[in-house]
C-alpha positions as CSV (number, residue, x, y, z in Angstrom):
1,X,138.6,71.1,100.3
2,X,137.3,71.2,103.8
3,X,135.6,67.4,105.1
4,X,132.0,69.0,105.9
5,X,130.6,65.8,107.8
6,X,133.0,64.9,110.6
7,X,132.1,62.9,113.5
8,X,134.6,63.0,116.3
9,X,134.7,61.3,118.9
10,X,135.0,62.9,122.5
11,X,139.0,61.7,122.5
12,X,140.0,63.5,120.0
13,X,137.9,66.4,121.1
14,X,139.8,66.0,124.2
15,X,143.6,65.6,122.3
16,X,142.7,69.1,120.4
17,X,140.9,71.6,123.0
18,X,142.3,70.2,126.3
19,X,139.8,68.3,128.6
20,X,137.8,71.0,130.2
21,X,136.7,72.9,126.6
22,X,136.4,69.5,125.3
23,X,134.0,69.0,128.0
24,X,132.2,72.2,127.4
25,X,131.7,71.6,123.7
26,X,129.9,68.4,124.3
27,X,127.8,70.2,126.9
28,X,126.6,72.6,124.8
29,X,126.1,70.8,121.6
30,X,125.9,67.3,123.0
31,X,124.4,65.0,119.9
32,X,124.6,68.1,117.6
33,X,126.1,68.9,114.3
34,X,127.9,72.3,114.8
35,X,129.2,74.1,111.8
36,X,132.8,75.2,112.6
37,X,134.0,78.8,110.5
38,X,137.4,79.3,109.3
39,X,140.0,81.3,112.1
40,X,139.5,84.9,110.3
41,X,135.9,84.6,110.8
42,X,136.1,84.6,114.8
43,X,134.8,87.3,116.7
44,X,134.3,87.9,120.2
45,X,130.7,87.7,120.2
46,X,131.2,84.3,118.4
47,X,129.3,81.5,120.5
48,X,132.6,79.2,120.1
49,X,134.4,82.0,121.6
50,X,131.9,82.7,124.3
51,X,131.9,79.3,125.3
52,X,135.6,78.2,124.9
53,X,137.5,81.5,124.6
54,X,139.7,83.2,121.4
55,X,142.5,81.1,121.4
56,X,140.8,77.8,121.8
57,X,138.0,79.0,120.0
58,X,140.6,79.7,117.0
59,X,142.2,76.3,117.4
60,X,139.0,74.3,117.0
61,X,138.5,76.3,113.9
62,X,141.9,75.8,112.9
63,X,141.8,72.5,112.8
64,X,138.3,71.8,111.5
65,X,137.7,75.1,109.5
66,X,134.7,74.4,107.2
67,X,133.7,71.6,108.9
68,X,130.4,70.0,110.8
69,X,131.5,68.7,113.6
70,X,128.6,65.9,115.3
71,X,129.4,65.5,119.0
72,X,128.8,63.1,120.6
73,X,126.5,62.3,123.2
74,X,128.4,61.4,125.9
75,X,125.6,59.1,127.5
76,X,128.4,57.0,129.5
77,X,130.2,59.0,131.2
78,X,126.9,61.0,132.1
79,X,125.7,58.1,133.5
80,X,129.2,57.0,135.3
81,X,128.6,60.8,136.8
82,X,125.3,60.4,138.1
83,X,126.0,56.7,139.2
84,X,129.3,57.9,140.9
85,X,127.5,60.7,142.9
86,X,124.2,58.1,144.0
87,X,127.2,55.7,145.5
88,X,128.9,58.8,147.5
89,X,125.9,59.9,149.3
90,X,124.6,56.5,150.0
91,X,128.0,55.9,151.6
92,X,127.3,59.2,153.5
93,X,124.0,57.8,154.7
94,X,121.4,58.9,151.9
95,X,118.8,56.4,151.8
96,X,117.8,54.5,148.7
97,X,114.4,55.8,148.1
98,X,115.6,59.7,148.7
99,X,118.3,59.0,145.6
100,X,116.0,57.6,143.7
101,X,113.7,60.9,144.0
102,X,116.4,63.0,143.7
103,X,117.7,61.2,140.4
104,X,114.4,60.4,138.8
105,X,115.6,56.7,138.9
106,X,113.3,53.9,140.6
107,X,114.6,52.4,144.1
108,X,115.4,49.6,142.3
109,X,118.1,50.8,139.8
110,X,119.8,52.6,142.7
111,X,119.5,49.5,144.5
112,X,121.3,48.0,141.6
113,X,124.1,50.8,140.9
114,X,125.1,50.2,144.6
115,X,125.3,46.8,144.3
116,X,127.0,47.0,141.6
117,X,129.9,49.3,143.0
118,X,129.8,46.9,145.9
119,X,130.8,44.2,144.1
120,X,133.5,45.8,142.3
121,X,134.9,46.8,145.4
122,X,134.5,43.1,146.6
123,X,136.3,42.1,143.3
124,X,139.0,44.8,143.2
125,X,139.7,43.7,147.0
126,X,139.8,39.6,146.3
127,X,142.6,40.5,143.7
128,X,144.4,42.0,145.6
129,X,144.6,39.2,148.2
130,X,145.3,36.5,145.4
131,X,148.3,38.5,144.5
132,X,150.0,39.2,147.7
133,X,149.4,35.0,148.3
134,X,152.0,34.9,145.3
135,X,154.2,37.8,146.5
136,X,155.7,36.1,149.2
């Protein structure tokens, strides 16, 4: 008997469909419960198949078959997206105030998302010099 509540995580997702229909799936149904039919039941007008293709499609439904899958949200690595693109056009010369338009973030929190990579960077660097002092 098929598990009809099944919460999976976007790793295992990931392990099953590959990571670009992994990705799709939680694009589309990010923080949704998504009913998953058994293989025979697949057609080509199928949304999963729309979305993924037949044979991934199938291989979801394979796996999970009778199932409701909830997907997760995704909120992190969302936000290390976004964060990630605000640091590559400041370093391209974007000021603070046009990012935090363009993002619908206040100055401040791009202020702070810089500063933030900035000081990883600063970290990532000083580790690197304390281990070369003990390389020679």
């Amino acid at each position: 008997m098929p598990n009809h509540h099944n919460t999976k995580t976007y790793q295992e997702l990931e392990m099953l469909l590959g990571h670009d229909a992994a990705d799709k799936v939680v694009a589309a149904y990010r923080g949704q419960e998504l009913y998953i039919p058994e293989p025979a039941k697949m057609s080509d007008n199928h949304k999963l198949v729309r979305l993924l293709g037949m044979d991934v499609a199938k291989r979801l439904c394979h796996y999970w078959q009778g199932g409701i899958l909830t997907l997760p949200m995704q909120q992190a690595k969302k936000i290390a997206k976004r964060n990630a693109s605000i640091v590559r056009k400041h370093k391209a010369g974007i000021d603070k105030s046009l990012l935090a338009t363009e993002y619908g973030l206040h100055v401040r929190t791009v202020r702070k998302i810089v500063e933030k990579y900035n000081n990883e960077q600063a970290k990532q660097a000083y580790a690197r010099m304390q281990y070369q002092l003990f390389d020679h």
